[in-house]
C-alpha positions in Angstrom: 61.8 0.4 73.1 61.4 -0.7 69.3 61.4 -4.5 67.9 65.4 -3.6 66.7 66.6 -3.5 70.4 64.9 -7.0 71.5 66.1 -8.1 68.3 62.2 -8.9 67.0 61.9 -10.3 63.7 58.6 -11.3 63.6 55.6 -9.4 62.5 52.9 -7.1 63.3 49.3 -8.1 63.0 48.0 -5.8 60.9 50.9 -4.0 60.9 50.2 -2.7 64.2 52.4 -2.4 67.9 50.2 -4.2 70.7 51.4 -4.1 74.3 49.9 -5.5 77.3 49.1 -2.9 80.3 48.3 -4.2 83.4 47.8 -2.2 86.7 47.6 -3.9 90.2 45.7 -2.5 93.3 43.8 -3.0 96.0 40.5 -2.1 95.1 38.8 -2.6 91.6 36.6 0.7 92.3 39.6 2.6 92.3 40.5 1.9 88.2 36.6 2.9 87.1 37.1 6.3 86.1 40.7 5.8 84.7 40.5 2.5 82.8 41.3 2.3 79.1 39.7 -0.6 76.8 41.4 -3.8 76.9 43.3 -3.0 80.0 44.2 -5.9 82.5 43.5 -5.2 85.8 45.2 -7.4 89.1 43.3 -7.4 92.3 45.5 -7.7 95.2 43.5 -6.7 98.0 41.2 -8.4 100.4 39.1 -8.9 97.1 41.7 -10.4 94.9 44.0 -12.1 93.5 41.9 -11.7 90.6 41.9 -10.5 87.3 39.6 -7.6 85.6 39.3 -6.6 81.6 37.9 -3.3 80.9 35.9 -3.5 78.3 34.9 0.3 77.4 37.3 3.4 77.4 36.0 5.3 80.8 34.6 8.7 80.2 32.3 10.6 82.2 30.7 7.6 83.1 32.5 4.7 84.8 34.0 1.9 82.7 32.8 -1.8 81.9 34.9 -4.0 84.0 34.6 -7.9 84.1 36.2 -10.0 86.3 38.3 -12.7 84.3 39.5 -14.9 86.9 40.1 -15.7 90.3 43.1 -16.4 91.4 42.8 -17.1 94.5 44.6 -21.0 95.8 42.1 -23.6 96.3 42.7 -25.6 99.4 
């Protein structure tokens, strides 16, 4: 899809296309090996809700992933 079809006037920063990937999934172990800097990452499992960034493109090593936030309901 390109900024024409949404009808998207605005601009760029830096004259650069960001989009927002999020994956969801049980278990946060599962996304180590795979994850891409600056991916979002949604818990849903007996861990979660919660929310993980990747900070480090994954290579032979696993990733860095932080937790963000919990989203859990508070009582």
């Amino acid at each position: 899809m390109n900024p024409e079809e949404i009808n998207y006037s605005g601009q760029y920063l830096n004259n650069t296309e960001f989009r927002i990937k999020i994956k969801t999934g049980a278990d946060i172990s599962n996304a180590k090996k795979d994850c891409v800097c600056g991916e979002l990452f949604l818990v849903t499992g007996a861990n979660g809700p919660s929310i993980y960034v990747c900070t480090e493109t994954s290579g032979d090593t696993d990733g860095t992933i932080y937790k963000v936030a919990d989203l859990s309901q508070q009582a």
